[in-house]
C-alpha positions, 0 to 999 in steps of 0.5 A, a space after each residue: 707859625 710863618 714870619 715874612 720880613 716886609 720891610 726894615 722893621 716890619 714883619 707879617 707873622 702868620 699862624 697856621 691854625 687856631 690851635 697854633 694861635 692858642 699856644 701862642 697865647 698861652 704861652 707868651 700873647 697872655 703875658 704881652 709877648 710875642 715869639 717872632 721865628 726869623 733868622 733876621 738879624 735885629 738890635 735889641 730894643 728895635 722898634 718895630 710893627 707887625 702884622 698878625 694874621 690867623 689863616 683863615 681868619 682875622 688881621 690885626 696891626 701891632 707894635 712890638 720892641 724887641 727884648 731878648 734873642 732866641 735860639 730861633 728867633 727873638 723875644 717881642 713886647 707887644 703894646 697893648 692889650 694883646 687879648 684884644 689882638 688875639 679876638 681880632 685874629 678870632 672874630 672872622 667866619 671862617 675860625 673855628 673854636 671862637 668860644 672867647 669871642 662868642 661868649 664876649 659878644 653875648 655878654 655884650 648883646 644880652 646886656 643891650 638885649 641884642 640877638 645873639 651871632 657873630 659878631 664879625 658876620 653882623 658888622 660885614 653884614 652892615 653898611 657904610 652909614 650904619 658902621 659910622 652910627 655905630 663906631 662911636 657907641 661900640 662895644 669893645 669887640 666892636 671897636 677892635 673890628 673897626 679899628 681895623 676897617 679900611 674906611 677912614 671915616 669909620 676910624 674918625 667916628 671911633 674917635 667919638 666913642 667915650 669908652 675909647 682905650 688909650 691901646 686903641 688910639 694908638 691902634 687908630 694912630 698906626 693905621 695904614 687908612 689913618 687921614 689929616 681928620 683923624 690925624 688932627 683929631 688926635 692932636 687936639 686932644 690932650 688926654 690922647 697925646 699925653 700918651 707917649 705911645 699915641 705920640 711915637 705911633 703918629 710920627 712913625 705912621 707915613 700917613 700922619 701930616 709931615 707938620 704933625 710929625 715934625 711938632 711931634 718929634 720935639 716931645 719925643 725922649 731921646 731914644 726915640 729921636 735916635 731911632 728916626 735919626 738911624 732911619 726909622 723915619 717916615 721921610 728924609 725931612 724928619 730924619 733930618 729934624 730928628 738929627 739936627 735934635 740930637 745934636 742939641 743933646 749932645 
């Protein structure tokens, strides 16, 4: 496993092979943990995201707090459903042994009575128009491979899909392709904002509308206006709000 710091509090982890993927998940991904191998120094409780990568394979985003120290590292939490993490790193042509996402794809399409294959190959194979006809009535592992598309009107269709989990808005919320359109979408919705971790993933997200994030800020609990204030902050205005907030618990 190889982990590249990208920034203040963000981190690319990558793992070598897929047995080494299965060990992880075993080990610590199964329960929401993450190992994260570094030699960075990093407060516990730290905020931050991550950028998982199978060589060879599939990318997934993630947020993560950090929880313990380890003699070679530290100890993450990952939001989440973090099996759904590990089919994303899985569903790609060129990874191997893939029996769990093969045998979800099947249940899936014997259900629909679709032919069976891969499911990575089927969306790479589909167009735009037929990626944004399908996003709204996508199946779990499907939406766990939009979710991560580079098409902004592919995440907004996502937003219509009835069986959208509150993990994958936040997934949606973090995306580096995330628009004022989808952005807004999020924001009228109740249901989806009551979620803390929907809220905390917009502000933190550098393409969330600065008004959006300033709004937001105000429903945040303290801790989190803490962090933007010691420059978690996507800009210096909201880190400006974020302090002027804290002065008004004090």
């Amino acid at each position: 496993m190889r982990t590249v710091r990208t920034g203040p509090l963000a981190f690319t982890v990558e793992f070598d092979s897929e047995e080494e993927l299965a060990a992880e998940a075993r080990t610590n991904l199964s329960a929401g943990g993450l190992r994260l191998p570094t030699a960075e120094k990093l407060g516990i409780f730290s905020r931050l995201s991550l950028v998982l990568r199978l060589a060879g394979g599939g990318e997934a985003a993630a947020s993560a707090t950090v929880v313990a120290p380890l003699p070679d590292g530290f100890a993450l939490a990952v939001d989440g459903d973090t099996a759904v993490l590990v089919e994303a790193l899985r569903a790609h042509p060129q990874a191997p042994g893939d029996a769990g996402l093969e045998e979800a794809v099947e249940e899936e399409d014997e259900g629909q009575g679709a032919p069976r294959g891969n499911v990575w190959d089927r969306l790479r194979s589909i167009s735009r128009m037929e990626k944004l006809l399908l996003a709204p009535k996508a199946d779990r592992v499907e939406r766990a491979i939009l979710a991560q598309d580079s098409d902004p009107q592919v995440l907004y269709a996502l937003l219509k899909n009835p069986r959208l989990t509150a993990d994958e808005v936040i997934r949606i919320a973090k995306s580096p392709f995330l628009t004022f359109q989808t952005a807004e979408a999020i924001m009228k919705s109740t249901q989806w904002l009551s979620n803390l971790e929907v809220r905390v993933a917009l502000v933190h997200n550098a393409k969330t509308p600065p008004a959006f994030a300033m709004r937001l800020l105000h429903t945040l609990p303290e801790s989190e206006v803490r962090t933007i204030s010691h420059g978690a902050a996507t800009s210096m205005a909201l880190k400006v709000a974020a302090l002027k907030k804290l002065q008004g618990y004090t």
